[in-house]
gemmi code that builds the backbone of each chain (N, CA, C; Angstrom):
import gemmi

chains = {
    "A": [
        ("UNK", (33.456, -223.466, 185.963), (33.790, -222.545, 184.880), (32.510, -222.120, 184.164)),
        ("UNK", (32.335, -220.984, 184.189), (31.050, -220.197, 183.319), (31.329, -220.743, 181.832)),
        ("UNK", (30.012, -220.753, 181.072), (30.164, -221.027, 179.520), (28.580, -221.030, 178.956)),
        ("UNK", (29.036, -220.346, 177.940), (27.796, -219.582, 177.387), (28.120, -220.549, 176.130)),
        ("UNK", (26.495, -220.745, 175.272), (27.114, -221.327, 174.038), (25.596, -220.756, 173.526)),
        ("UNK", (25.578, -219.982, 173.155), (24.918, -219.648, 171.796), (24.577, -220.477, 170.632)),
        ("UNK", (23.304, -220.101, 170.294), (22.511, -221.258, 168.890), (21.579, -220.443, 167.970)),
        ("UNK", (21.189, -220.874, 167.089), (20.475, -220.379, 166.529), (20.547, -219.209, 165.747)),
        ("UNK", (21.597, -219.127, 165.166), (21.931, -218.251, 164.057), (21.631, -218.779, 162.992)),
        ("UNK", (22.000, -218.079, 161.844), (21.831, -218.509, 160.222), (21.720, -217.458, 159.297)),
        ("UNK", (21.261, -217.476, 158.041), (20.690, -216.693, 156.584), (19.324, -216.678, 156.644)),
        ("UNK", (18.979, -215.273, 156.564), (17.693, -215.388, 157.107), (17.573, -213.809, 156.035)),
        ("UNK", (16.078, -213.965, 155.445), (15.623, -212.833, 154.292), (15.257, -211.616, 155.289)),
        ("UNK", (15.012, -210.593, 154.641), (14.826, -209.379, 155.248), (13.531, -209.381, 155.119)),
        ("UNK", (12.580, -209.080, 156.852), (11.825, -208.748, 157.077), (11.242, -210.428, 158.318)),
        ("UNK", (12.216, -211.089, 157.612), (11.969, -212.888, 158.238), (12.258, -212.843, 160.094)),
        ("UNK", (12.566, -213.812, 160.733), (12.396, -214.053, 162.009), (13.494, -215.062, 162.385)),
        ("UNK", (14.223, -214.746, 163.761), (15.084, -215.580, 164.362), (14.434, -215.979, 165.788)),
        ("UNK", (15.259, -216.938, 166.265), (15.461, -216.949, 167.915), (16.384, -217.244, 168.311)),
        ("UNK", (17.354, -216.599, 169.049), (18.729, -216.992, 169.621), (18.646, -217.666, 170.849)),
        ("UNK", (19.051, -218.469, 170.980), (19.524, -219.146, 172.610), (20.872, -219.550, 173.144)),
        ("UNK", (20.599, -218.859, 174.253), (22.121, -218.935, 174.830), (21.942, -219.968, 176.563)),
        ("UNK", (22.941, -221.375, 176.055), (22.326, -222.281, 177.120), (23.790, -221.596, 178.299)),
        ("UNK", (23.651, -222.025, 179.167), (24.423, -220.989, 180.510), (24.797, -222.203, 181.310)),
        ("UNK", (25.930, -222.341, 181.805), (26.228, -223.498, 182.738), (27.718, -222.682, 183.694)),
        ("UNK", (27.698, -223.702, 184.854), (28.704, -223.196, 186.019), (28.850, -221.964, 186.633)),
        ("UNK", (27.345, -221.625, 186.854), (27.280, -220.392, 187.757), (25.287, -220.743, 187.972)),
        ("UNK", (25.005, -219.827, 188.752), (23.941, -219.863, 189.084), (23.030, -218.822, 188.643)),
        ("UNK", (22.539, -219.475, 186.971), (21.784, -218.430, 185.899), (20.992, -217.433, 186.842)),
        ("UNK", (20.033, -218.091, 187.987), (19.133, -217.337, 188.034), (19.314, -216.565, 188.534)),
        ("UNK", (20.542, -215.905, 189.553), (21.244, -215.130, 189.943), (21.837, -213.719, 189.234)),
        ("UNK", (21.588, -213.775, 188.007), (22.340, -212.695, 187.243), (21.667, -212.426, 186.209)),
        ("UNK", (21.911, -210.992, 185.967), (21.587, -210.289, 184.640), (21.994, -210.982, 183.295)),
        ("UNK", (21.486, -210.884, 182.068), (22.236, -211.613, 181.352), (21.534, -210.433, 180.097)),
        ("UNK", (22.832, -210.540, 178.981), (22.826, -209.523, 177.517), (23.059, -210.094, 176.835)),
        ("UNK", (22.687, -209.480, 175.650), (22.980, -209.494, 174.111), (23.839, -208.681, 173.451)),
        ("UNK", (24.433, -208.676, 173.084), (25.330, -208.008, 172.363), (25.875, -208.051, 171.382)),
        ("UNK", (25.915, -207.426, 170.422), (26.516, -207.528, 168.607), (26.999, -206.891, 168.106)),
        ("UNK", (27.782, -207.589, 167.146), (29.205, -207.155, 166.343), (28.910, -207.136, 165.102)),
        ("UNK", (28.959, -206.124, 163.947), (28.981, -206.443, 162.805), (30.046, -206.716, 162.139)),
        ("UNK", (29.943, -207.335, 161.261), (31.589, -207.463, 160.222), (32.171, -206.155, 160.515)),
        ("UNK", (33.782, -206.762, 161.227), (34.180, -205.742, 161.166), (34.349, -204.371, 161.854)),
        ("UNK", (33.410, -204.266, 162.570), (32.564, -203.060, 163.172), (33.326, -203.314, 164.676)),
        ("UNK", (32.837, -202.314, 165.736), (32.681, -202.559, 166.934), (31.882, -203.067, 167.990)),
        ("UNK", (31.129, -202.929, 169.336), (30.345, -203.985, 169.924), (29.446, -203.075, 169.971)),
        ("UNK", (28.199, -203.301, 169.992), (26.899, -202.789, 170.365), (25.846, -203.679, 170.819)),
        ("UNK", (25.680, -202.714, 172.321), (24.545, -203.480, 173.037), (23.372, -203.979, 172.630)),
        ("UNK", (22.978, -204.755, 172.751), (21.398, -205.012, 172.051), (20.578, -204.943, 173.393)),
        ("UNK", (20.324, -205.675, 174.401), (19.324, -206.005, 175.129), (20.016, -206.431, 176.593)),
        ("UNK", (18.928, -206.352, 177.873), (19.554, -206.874, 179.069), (18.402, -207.111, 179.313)),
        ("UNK", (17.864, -208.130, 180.272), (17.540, -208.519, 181.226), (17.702, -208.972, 182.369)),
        ("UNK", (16.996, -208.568, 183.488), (17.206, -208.520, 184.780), (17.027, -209.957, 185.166)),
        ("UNK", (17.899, -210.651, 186.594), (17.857, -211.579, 187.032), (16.655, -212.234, 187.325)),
        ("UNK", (15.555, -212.145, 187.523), (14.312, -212.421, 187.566), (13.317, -212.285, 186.718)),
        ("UNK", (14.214, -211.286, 185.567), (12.776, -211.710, 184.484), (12.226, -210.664, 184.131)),
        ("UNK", (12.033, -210.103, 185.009), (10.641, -209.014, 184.958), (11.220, -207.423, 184.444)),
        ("UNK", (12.152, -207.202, 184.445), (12.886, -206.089, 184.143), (13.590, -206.101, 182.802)),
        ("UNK", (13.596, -205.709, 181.422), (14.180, -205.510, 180.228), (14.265, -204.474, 179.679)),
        ("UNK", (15.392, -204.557, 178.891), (15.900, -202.924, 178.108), (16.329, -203.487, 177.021)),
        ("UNK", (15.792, -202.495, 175.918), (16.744, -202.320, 174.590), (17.274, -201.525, 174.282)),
        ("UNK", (17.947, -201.427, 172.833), (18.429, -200.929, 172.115), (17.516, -200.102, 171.315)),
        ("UNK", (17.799, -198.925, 170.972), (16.539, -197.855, 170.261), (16.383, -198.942, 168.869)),
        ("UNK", (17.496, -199.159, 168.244), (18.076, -199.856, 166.645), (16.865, -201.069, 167.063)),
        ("UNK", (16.939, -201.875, 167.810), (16.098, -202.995, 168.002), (14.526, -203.232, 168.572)),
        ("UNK", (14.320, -201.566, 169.748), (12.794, -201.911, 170.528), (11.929, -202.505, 169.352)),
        ("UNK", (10.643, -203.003, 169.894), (9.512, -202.846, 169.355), (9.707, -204.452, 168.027)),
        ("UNK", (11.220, -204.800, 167.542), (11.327, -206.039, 167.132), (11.677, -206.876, 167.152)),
        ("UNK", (12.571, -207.142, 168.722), (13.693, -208.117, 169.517), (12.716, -208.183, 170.862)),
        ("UNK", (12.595, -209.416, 171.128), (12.538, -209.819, 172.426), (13.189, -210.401, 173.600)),
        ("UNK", (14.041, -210.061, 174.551), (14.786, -211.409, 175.218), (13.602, -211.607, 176.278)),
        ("UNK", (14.375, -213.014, 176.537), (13.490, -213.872, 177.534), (14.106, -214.752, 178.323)),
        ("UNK", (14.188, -215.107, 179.007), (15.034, -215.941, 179.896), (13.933, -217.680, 180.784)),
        ("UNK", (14.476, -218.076, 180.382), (14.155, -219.886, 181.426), (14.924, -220.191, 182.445)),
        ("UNK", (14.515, -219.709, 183.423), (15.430, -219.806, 184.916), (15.546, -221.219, 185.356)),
        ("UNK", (15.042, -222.063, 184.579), (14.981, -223.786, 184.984), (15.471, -224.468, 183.987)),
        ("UNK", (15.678, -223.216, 183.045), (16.689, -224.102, 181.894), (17.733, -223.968, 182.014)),
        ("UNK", (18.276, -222.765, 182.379), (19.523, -221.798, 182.413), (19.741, -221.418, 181.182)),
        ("UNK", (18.548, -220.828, 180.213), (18.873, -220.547, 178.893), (17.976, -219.338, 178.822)),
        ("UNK", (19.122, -218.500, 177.894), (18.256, -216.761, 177.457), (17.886, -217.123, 176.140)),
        ("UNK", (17.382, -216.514, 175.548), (16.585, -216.128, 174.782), (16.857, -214.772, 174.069)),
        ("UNK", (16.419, -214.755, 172.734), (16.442, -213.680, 172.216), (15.587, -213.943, 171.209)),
        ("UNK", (14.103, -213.516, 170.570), (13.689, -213.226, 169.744), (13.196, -212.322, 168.662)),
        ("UNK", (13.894, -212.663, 167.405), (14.202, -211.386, 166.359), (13.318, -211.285, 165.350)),
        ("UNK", (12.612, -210.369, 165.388), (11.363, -210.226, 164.062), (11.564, -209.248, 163.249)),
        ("UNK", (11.212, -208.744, 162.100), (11.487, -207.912, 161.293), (12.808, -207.683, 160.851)),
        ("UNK", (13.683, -208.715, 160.419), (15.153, -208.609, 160.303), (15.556, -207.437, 159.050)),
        ("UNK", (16.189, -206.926, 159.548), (17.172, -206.297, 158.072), (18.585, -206.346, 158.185)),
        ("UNK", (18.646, -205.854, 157.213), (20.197, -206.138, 156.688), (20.940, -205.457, 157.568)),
        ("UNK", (21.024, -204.399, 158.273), (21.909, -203.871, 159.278), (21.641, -204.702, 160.780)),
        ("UNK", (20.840, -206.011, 160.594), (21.098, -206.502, 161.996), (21.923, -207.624, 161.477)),
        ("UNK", (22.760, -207.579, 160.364), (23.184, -209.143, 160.092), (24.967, -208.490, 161.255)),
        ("UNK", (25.319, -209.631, 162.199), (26.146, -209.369, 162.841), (26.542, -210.943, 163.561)),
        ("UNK", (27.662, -210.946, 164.426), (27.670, -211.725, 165.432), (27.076, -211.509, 166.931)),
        ("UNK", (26.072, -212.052, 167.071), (25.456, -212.258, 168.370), (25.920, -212.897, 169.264)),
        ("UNK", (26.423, -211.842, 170.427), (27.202, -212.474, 172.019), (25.980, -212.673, 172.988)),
        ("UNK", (26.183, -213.430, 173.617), (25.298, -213.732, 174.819), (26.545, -212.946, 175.991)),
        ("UNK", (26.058, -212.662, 177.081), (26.904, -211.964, 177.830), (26.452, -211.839, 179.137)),
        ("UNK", (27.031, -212.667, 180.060), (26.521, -212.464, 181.827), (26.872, -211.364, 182.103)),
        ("UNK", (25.978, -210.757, 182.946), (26.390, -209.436, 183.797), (26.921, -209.725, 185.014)),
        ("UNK", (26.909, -209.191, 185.826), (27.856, -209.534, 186.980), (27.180, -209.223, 188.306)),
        ("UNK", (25.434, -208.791, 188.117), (25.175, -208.629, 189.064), (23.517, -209.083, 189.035)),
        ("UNK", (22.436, -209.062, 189.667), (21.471, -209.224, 189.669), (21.082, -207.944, 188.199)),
        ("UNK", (21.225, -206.849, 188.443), (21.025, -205.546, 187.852), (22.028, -205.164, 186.628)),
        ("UNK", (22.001, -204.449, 185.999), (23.141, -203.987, 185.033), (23.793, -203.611, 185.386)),
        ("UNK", (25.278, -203.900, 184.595), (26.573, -204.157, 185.203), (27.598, -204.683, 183.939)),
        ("UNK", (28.497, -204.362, 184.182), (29.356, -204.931, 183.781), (29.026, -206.313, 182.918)),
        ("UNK", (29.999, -206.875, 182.065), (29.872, -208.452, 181.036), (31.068, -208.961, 181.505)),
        ("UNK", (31.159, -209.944, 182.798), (31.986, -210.781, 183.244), (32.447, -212.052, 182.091)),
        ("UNK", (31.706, -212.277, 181.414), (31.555, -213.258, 180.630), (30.902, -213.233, 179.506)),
        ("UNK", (31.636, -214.110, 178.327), (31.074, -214.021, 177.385), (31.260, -215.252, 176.389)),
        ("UNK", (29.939, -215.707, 175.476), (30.056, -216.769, 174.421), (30.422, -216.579, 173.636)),
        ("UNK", (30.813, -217.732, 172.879), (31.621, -217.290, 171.279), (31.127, -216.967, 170.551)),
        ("UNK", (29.457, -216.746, 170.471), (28.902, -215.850, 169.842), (28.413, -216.782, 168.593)),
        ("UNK", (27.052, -216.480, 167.719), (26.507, -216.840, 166.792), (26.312, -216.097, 165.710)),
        ("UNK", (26.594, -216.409, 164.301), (26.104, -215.422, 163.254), (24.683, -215.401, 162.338)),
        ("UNK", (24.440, -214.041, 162.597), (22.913, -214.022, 161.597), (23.390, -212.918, 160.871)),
        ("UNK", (22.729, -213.241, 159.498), (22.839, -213.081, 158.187), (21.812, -212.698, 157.603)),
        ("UNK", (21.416, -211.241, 157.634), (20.223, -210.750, 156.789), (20.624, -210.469, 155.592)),
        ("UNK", (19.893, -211.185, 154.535), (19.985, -211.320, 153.010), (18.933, -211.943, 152.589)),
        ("UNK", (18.705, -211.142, 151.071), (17.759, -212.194, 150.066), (18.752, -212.430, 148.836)),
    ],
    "B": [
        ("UNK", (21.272, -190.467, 175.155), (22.677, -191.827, 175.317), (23.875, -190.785, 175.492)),
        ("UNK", (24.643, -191.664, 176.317), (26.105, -191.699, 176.346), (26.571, -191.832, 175.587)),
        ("UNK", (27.700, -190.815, 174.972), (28.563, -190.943, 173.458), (29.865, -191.450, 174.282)),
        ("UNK", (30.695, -192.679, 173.878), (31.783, -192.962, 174.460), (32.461, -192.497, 173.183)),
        ("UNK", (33.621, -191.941, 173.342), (34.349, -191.846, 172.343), (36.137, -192.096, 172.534)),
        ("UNK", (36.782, -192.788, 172.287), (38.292, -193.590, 172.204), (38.869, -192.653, 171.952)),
        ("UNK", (40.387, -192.545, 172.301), (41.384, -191.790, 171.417), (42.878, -192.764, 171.774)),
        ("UNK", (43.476, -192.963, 170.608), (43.269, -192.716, 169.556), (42.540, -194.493, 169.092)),
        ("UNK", (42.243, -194.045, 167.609), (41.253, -195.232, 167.013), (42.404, -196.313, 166.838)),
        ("UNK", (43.585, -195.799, 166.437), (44.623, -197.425, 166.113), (46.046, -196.556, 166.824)),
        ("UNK", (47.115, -197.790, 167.424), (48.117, -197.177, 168.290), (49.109, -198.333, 168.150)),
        ("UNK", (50.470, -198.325, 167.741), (51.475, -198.913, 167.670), (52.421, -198.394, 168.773)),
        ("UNK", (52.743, -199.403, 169.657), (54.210, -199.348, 170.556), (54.629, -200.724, 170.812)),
        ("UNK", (55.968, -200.409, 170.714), (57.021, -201.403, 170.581), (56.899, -202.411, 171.964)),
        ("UNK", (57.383, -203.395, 171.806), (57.325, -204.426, 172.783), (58.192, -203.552, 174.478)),
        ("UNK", (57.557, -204.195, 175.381), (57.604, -203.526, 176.291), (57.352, -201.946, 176.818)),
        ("UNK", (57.477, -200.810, 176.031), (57.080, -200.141, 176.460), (55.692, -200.028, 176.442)),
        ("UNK", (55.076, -198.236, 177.463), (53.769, -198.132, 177.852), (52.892, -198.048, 176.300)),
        ("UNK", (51.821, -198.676, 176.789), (50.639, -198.375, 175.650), (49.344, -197.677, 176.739)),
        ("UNK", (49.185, -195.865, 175.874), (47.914, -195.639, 176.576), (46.546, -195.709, 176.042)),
        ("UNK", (45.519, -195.814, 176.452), (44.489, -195.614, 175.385), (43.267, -195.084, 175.993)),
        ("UNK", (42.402, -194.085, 175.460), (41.713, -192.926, 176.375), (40.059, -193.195, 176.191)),
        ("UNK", (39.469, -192.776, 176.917), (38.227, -192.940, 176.542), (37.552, -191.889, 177.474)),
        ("UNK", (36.543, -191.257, 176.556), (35.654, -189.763, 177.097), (34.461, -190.305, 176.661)),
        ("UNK", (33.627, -189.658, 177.808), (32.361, -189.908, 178.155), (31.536, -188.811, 177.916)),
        ("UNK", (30.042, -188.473, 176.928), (29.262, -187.265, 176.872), (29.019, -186.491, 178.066)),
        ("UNK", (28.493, -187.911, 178.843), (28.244, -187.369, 180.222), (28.799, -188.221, 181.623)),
        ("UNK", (28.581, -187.472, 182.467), (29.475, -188.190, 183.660), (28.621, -189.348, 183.699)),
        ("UNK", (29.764, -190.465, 184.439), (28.936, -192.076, 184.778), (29.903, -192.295, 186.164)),
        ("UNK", (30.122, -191.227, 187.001), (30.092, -191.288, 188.190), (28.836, -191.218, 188.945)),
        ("UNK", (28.566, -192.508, 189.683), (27.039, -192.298, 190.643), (27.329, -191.759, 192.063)),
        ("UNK", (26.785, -190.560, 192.324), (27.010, -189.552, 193.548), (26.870, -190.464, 194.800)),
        ("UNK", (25.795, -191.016, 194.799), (25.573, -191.800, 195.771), (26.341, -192.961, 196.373)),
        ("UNK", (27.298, -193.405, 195.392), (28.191, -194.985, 195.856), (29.350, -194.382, 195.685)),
        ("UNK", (29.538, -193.341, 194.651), (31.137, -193.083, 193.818), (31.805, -193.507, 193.250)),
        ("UNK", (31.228, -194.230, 192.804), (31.932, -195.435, 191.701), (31.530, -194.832, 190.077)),
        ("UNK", (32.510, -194.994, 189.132), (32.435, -194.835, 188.319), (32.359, -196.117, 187.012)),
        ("UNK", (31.012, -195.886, 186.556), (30.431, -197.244, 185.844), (30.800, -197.695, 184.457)),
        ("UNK", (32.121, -198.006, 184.645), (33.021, -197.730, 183.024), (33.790, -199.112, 183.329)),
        ("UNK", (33.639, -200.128, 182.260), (34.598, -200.909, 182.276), (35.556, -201.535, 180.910)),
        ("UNK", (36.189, -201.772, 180.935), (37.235, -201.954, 179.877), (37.422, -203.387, 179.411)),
        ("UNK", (37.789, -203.986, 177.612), (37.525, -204.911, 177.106), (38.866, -205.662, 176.673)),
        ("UNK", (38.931, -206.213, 176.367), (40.360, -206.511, 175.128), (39.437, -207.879, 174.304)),
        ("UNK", (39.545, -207.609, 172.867), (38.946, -208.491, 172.219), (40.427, -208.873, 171.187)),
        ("UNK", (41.104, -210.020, 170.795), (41.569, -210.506, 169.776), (40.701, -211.418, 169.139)),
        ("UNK", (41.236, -211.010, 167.584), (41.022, -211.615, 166.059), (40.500, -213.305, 166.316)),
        ("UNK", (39.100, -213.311, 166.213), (38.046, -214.255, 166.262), (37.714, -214.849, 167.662)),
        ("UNK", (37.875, -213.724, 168.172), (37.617, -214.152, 169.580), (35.877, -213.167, 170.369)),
        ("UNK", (35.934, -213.403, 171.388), (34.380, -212.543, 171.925), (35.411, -211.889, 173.237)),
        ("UNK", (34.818, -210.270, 173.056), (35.581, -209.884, 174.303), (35.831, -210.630, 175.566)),
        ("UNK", (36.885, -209.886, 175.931), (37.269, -210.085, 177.425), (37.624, -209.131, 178.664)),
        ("UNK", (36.465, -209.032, 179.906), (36.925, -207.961, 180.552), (38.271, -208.304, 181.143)),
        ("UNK", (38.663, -206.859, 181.608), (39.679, -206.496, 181.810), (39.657, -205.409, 183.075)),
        ("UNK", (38.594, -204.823, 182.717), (38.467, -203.590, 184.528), (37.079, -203.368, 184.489)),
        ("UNK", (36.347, -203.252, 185.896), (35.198, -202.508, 186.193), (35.342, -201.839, 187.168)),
        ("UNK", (34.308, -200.910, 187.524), (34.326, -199.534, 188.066), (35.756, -198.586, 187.849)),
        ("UNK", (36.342, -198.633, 186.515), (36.651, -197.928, 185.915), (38.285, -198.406, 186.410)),
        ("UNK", (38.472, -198.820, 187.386), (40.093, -198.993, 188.008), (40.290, -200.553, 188.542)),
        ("UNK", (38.962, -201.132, 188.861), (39.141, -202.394, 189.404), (39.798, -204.160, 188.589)),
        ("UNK", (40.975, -204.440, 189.022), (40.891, -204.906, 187.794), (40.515, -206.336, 187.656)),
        ("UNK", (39.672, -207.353, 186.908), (39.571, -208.956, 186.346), (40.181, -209.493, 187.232)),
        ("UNK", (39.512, -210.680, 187.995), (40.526, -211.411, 188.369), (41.260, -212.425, 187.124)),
        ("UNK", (42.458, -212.502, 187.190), (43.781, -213.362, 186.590), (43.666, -212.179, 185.546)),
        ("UNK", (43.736, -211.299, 185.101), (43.990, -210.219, 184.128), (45.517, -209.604, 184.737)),
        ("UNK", (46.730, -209.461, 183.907), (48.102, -209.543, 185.029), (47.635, -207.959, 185.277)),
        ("UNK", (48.880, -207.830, 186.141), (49.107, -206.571, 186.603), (49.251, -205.082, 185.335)),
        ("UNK", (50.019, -205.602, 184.092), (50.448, -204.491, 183.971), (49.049, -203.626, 182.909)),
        ("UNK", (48.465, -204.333, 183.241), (46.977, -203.427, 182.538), (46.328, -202.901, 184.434)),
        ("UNK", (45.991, -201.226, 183.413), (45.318, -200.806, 184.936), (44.636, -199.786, 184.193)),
        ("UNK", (43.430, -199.567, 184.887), (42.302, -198.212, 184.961), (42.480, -197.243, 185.619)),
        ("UNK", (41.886, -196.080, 185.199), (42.480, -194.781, 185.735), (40.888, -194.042, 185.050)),
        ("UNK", (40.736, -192.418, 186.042), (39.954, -191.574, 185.315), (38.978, -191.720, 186.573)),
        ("UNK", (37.893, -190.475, 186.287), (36.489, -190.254, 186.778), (35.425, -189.276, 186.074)),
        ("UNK", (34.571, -189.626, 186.214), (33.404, -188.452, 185.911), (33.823, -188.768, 183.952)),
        ("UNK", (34.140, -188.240, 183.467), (33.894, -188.140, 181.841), (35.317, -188.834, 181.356)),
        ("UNK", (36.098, -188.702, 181.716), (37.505, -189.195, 181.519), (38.099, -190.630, 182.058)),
        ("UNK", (38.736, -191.195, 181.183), (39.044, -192.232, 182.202), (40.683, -192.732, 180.731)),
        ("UNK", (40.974, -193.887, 181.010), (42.322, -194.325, 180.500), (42.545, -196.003, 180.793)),
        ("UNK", (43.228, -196.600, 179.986), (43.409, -197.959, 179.988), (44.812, -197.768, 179.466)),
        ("UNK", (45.811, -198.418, 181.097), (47.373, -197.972, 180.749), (47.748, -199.177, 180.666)),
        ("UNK", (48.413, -200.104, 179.562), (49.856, -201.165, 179.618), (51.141, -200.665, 179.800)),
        ("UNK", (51.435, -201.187, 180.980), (52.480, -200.974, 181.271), (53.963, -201.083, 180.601)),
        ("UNK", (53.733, -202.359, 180.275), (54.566, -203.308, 179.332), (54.727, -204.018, 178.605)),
        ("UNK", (54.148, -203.323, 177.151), (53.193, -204.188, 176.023), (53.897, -205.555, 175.775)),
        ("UNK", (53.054, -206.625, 175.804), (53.817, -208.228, 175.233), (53.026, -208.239, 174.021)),
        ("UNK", (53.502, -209.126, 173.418), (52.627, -209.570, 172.104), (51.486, -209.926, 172.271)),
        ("UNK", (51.170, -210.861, 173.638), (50.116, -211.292, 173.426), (48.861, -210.026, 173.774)),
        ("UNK", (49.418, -208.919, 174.201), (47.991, -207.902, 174.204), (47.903, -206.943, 172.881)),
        ("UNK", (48.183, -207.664, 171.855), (47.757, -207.680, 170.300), (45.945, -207.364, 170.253)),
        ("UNK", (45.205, -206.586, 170.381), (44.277, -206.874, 170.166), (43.615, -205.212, 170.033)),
        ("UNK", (42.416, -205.479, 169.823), (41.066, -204.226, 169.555), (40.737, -204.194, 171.581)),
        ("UNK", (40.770, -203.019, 171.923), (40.202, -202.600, 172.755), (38.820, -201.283, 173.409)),
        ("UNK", (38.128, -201.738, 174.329), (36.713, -201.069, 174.143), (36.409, -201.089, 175.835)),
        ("UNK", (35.950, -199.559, 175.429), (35.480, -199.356, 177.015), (33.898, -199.157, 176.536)),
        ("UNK", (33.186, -199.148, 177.859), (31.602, -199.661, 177.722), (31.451, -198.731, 179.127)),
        ("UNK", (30.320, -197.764, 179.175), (29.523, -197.486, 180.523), (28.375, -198.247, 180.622)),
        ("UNK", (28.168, -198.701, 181.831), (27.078, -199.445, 182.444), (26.262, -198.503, 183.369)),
        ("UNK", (26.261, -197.234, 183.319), (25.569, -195.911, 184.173), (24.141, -195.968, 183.745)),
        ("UNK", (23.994, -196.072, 182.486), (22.365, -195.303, 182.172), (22.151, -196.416, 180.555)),
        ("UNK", (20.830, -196.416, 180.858), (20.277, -196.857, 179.264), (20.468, -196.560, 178.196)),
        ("UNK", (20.437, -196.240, 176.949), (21.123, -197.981, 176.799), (22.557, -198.187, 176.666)),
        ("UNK", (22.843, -199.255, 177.132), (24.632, -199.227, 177.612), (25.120, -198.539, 176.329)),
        ("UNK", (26.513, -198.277, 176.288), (27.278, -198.431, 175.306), (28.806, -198.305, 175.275)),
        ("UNK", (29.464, -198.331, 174.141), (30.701, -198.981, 174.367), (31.341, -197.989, 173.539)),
        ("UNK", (32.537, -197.368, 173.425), (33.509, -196.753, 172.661), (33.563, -197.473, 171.333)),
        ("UNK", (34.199, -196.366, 170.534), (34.311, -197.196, 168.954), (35.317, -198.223, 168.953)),
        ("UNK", (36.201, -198.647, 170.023), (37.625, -199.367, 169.836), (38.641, -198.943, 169.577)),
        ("UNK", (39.777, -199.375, 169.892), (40.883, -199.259, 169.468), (41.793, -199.728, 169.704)),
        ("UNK", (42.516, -200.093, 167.899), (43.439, -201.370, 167.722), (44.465, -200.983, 168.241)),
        ("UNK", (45.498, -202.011, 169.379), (46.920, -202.171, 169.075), (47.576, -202.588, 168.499)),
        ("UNK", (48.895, -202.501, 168.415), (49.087, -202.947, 167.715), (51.037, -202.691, 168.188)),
        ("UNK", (52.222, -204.051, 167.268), (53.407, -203.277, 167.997), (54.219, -202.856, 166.742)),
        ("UNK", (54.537, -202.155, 167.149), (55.484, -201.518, 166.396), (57.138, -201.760, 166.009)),
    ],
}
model = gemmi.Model(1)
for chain_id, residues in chains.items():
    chain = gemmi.Chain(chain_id)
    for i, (resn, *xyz) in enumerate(residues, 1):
        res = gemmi.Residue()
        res.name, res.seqid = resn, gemmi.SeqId(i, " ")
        for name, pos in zip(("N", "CA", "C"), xyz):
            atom = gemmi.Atom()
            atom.name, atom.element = name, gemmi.Element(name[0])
            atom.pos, atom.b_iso = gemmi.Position(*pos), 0.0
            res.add_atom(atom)
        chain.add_residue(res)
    model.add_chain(chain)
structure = gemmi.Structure()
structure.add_model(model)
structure.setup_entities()
């Protein structure tokens, strides 16, 4: 059984820094694309980020380039997401989300997700 | 970007009958080359993290029952219940996976009537 579990959320000031991790078990991480994805209160889903099964291939979100990083540990089976320059319109629930293929694709799966909280 | 856009945003029907729910695309996310159309469909309930439900626009989840099905091509597409139960109570969202950066329709709640 696939299972994503997401960490590293919290209350965090505007302009401050996160890192999300999403540990991955019962499938074979290094095999697949894996996303980010977020919900604000309320709101609907919006993509944040993908990375490609190997690493070397990433995309963002216009809302996020240039201050989100994902990253992936193919020997951990854990993604990554690192968040710099926070503001208040990134406070949301953060999904971790397998793709379904080496490449982008579809979200076969998904974690219960973590909350970050931009506020002072 | 791809503008996905839902119709309608919230939809009440009574237990068992059909529930439809639509979703239009800015631009086509049919790929010429395979023919597949790169649209797949969500169902999220109240404190939960989505759940697919169809990819390539008609294919559907495995253990997702029968009476949910995909329909549509090129800019158009549809997410039909056949035979609403209670338990498909929820916010639903279609997403193209065609072009950068993904994105997903605004949602839309069911709900029964």
């Amino acid at each position: 059984e696939v299972q994503l579990l997401e960490s590293g959320g919290g209350l965090v000031q505007p302009g401050g820094s996160l890192r999300l991790s999403c540990a991955a078990s019962g499938f074979t991480f290094s095999s697949y694309a894996m996303n980010w994805v977020r919900q604000a209160p309320g709101k609907g889903l919006e993509w944040v980020s993908l990375i490609y099964a190997g690493g070397s291939d990433t995309h963002y979100a216009d809302s996020v380039k240039g201050r989100f990083t994902i990253s992936r540990d193919n020997s951990k089976n854990t993604l990554y997401l690192q968040m710099n320059g926070l503001r208040a319109e990134d406070t949301a629930i953060y999904y971790c989300a397998k793709g379904a293929s080496t490449v982008k694709s579809w979200f076969d799966s998904w974690g219960q997700g973590t909350l970050v909280t931009v506020s002072s | 970007d791809i503008v996905m856009t839902q119709s309608p945003d919230s939809l009440a029907v009574s237990l068992g009958e059909r529930a439809t729910i639509n979703c239009k695309s800015s631009q086509s996310v049919l790929y010429s080359s395979n023919n597949w159309n790169y649209l797949a469909w969500y169902q999220q309930k109240p404190g939960q993290p989505p759940k697919l439900l169809i990819y390539w626009a008609s294919t559907r989840e495995s253990g997702v029952p029968d009476r949910f099905s995909g329909s549509g091509s090129g800019t158009d597409f549809t997410l039909t219940i056949s035979s609403l139960q209670a338990e498909d109570v929820a916010v639903y969202y279609c997403h193209q996976y065609y072009s950068m950066p993904q994105t997903f329709g605004q949602g839309t709640k069911l709900e029964i009537k």
